[in-house]
SETOR-190558 format. One record per residue: residue in one letter; x, y, z of N, C-alpha, C, O in turn. Coordinates in steps of 0.05 Angstrom, whole numbers, always signed. Example, Ala and Ser with C-alpha at 12.3 -4.5 7.8 and 13.67 -1.06 7.14 Angstrom:
<pts>
<pt a,<+264,-114,+156>,<+246,-90,+156>,<+264,-66,+156>,<+285,-66,+169>>,
<pt s,<+257,-45,+142>,<+273,-21,+143>,<+258,+1,+157>,<+268,+23,+161>>,
</pts>
This chain:
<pts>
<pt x,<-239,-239,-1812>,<-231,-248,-1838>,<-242,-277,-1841>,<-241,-294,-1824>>,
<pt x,<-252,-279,-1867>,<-259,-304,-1869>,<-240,-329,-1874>,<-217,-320,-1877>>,
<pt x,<-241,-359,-1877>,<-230,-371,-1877>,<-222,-368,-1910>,<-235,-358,-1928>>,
<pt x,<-200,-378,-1911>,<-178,-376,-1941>,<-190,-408,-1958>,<-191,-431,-1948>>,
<pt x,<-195,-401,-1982>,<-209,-425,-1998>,<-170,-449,-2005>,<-146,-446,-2008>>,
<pt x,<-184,-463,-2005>,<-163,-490,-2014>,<-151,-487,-2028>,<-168,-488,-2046>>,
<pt x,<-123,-480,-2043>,<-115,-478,-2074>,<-128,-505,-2089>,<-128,-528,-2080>>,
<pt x,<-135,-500,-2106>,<-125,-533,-2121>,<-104,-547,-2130>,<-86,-537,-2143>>,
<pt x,<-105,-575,-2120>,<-76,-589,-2116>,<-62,-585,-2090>,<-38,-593,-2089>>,
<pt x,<-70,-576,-2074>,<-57,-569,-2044>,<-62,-594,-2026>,<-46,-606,-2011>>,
<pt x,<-88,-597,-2032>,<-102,-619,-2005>,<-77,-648,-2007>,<-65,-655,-1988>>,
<pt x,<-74,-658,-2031>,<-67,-688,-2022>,<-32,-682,-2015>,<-16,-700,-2010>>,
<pt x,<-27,-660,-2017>,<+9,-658,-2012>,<+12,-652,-1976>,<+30,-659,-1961>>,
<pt x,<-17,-634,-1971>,<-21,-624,-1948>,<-27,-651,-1930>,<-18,-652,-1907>>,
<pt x,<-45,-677,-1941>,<-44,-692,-1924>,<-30,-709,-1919>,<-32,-720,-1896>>,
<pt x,<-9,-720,-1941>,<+12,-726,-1941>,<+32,-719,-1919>,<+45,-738,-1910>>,
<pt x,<+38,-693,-1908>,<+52,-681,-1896>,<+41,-685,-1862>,<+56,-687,-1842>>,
<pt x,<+9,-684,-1860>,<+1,-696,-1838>,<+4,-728,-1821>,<+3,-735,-1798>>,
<pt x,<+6,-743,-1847>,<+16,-773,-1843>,<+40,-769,-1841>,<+51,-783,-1823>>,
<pt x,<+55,-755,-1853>,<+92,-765,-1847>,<+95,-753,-1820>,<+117,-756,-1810>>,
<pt x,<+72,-734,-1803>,<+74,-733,-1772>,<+82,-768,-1760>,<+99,-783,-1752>>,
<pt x,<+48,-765,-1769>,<+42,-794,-1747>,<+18,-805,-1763>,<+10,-792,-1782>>,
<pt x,<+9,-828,-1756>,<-8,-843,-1765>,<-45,-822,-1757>,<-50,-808,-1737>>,
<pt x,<-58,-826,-1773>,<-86,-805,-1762>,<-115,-825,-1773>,<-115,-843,-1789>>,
<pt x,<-128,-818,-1763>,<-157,-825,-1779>,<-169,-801,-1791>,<-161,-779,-1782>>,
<pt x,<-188,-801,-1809>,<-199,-777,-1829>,<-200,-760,-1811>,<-180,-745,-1813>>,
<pt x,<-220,-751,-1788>,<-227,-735,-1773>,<-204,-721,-1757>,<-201,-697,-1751>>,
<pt x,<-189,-743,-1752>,<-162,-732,-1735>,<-146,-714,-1749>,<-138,-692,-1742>>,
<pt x,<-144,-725,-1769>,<-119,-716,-1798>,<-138,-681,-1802>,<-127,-660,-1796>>,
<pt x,<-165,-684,-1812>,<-181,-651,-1821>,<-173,-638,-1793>,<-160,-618,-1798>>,
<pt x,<-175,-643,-1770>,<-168,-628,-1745>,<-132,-618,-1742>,<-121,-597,-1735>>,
<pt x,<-123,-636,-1749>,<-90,-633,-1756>,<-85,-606,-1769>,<-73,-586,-1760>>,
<pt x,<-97,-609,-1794>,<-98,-598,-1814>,<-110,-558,-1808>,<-97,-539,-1815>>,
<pt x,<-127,-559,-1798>,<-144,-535,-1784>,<-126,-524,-1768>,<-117,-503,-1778>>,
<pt x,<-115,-532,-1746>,<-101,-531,-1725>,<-72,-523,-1735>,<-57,-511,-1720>>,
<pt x,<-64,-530,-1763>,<-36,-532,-1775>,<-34,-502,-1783>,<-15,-487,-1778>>,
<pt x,<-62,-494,-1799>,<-66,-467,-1812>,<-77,-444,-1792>,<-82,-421,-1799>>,
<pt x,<-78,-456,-1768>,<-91,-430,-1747>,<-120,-427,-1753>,<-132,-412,-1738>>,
<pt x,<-133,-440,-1773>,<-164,-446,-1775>,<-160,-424,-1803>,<-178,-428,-1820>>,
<pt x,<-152,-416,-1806>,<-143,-397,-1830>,<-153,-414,-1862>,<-171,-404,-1876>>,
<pt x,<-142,-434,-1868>,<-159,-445,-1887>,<-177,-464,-1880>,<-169,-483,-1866>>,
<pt x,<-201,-463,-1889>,<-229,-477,-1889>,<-218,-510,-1905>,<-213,-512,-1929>>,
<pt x,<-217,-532,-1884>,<-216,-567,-1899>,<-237,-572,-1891>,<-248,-566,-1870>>,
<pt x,<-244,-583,-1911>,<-269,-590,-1911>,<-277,-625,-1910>,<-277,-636,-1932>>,
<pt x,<-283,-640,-1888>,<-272,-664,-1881>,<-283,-680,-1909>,<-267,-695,-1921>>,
<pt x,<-305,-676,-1916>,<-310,-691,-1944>,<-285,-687,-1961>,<-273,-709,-1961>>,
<pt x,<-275,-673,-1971>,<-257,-670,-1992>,<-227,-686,-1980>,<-212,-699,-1996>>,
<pt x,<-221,-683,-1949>,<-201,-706,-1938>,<-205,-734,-1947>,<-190,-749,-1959>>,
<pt x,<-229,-736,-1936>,<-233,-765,-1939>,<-236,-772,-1974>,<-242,-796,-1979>>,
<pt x,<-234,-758,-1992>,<-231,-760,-2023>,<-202,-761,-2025>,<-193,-782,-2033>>,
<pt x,<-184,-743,-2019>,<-158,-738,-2018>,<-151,-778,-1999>,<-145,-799,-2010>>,
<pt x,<-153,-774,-1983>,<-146,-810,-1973>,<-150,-831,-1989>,<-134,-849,-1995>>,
<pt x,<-180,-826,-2000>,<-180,-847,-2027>,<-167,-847,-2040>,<-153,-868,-2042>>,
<pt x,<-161,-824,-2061>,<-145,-816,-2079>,<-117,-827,-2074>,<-103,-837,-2092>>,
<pt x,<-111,-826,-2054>,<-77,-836,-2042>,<-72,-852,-2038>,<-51,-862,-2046>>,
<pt x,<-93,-868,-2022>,<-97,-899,-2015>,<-102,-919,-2045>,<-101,-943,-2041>>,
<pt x,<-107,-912,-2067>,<-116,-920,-2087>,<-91,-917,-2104>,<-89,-935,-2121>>,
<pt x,<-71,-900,-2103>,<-44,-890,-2115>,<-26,-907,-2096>,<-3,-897,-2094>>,
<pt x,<-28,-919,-2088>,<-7,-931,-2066>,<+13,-925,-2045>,<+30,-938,-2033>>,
<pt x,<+4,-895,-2046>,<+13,-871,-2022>,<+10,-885,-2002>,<+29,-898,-1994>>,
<pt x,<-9,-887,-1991>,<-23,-890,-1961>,<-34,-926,-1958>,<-44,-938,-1976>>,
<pt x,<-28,-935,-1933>,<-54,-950,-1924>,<-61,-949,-1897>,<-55,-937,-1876>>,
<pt x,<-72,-963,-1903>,<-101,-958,-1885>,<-105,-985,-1875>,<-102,-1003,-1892>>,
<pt x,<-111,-992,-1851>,<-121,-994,-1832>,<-145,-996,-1800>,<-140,-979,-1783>>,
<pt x,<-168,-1015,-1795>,<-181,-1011,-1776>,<-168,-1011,-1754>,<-148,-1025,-1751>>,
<pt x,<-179,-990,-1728>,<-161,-993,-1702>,<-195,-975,-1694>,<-216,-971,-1706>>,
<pt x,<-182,-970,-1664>,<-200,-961,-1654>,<-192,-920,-1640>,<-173,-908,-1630>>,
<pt x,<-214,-914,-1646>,<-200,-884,-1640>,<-198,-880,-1611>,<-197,-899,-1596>>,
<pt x,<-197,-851,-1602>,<-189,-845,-1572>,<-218,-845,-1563>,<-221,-849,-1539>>,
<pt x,<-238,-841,-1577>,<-263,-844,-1562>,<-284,-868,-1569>,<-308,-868,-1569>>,
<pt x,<-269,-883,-1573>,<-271,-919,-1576>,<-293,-928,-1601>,<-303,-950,-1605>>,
<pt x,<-296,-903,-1618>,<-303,-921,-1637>,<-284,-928,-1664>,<-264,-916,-1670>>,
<pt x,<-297,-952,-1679>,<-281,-963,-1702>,<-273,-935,-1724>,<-287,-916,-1733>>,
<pt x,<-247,-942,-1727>,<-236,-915,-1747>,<-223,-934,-1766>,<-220,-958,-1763>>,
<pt x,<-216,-918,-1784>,<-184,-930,-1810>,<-169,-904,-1806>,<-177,-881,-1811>>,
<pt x,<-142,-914,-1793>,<-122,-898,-1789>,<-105,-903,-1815>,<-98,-925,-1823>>,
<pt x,<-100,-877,-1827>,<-82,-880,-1847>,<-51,-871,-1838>,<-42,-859,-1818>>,
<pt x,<-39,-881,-1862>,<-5,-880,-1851>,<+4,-880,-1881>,<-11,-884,-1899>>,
<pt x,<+31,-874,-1883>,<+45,-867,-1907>,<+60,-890,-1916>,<+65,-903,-1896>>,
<pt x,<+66,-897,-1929>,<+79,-916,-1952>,<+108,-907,-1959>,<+115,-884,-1963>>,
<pt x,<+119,-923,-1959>,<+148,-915,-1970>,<+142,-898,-1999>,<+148,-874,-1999>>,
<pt x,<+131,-907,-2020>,<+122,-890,-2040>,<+109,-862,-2030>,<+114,-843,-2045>>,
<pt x,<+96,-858,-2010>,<+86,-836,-2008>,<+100,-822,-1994>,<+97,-798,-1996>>,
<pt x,<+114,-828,-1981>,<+141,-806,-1969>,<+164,-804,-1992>,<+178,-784,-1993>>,
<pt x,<+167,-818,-2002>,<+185,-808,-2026>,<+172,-794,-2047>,<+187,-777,-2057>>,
<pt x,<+146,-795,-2059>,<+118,-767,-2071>,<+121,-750,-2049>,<+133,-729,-2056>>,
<pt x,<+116,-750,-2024>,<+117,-718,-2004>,<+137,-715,-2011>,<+138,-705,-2033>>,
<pt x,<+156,-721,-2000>,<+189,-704,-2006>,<+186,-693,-2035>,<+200,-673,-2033>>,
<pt x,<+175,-694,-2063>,<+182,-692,-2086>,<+159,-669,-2090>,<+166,-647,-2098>>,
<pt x,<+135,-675,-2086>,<+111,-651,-2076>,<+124,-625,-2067>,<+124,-604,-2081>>,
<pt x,<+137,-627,-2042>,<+138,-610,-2021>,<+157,-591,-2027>,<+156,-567,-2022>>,
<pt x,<+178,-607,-2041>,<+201,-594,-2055>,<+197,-569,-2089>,<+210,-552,-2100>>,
<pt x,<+171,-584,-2094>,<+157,-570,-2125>,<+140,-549,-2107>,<+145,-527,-2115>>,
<pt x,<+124,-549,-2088>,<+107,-535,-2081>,<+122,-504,-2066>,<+113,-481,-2066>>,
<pt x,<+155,-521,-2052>,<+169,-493,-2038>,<+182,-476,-2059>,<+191,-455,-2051>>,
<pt x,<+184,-482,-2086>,<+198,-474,-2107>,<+175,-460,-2114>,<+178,-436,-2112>>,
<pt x,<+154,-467,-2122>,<+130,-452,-2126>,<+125,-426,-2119>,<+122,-407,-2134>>,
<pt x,<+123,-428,-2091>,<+114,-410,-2074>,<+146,-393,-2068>,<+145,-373,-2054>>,
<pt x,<+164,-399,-2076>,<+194,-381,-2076>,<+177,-358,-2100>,<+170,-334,-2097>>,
<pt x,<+177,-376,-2120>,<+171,-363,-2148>,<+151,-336,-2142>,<+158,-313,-2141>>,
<pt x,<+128,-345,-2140>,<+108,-335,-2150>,<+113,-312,-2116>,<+98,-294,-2110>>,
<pt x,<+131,-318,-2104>,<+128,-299,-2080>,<+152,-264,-2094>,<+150,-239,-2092>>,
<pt x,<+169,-281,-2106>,<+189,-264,-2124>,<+174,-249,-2146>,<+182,-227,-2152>>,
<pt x,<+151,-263,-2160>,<+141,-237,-2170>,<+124,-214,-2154>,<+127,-189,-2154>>,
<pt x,<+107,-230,-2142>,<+95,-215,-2123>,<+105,-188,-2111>,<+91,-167,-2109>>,
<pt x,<+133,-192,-2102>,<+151,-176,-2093>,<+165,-160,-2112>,<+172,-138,-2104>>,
<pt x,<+170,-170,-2145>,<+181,-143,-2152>,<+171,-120,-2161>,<+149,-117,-2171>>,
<pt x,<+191,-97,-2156>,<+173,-67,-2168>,<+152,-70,-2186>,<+155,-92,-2197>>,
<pt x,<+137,-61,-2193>,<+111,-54,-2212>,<+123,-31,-2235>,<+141,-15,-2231>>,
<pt x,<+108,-35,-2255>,<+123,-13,-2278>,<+100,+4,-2275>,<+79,-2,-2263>>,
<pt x,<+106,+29,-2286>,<+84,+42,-2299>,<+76,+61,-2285>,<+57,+75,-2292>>,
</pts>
């Protein structure tokens, strides 16, 4: 089976949820992310590192130079009090979502 395409609007709630782990750098965070879904959905590290902007620019996230585990220069991003209070508010619209749309899914069919 092939890998499952991105919903739209998924990525920045999804990385959100990888920072309120622990602190990551882009590459770390798309590997998180892979590893989270069983490789099942395809991230695509360009579109992370858009999603970081996007967040880092909203005042979700900052960011940070440090050095990674294989010693070169990274920006480890980390969450913001604003952005853990957006995850919690995301995460909570997204499980209601997916309640929903799993309830129709599930009921009888007419006809």
């Amino acid at each position: 089976m092939s890998a499952l395409p991105l919903l739209k609007g998924t990525l920045d709630v999804l990385v959100l949820k990888a920072l309120a782990w622990s602190t990551m750098h882009g590459f770390e965070l798309t590997r998180w992310l892979a590893d989270r879904s069983g490789s099942t959905i395809e991230f695509e590290e360009a579109a992370v590192y858009q999603s970081l902007y996007r967040l880092e620019a909203k005042g979700l996230i900052d960011a940070e130079w440090g050095t990674s585990e294989r010693g070169r220069r990274a920006r480890y991003y980390s969450l913001t009090a604003a952005g853990r209070a957006h995850y919690r508010k995301e995460s909570g619209l997204w499980r209601e979502y997916a309640r929903v749309v799993g309830s129709i899914l599930d009921s009888p069919s007419q006809g």
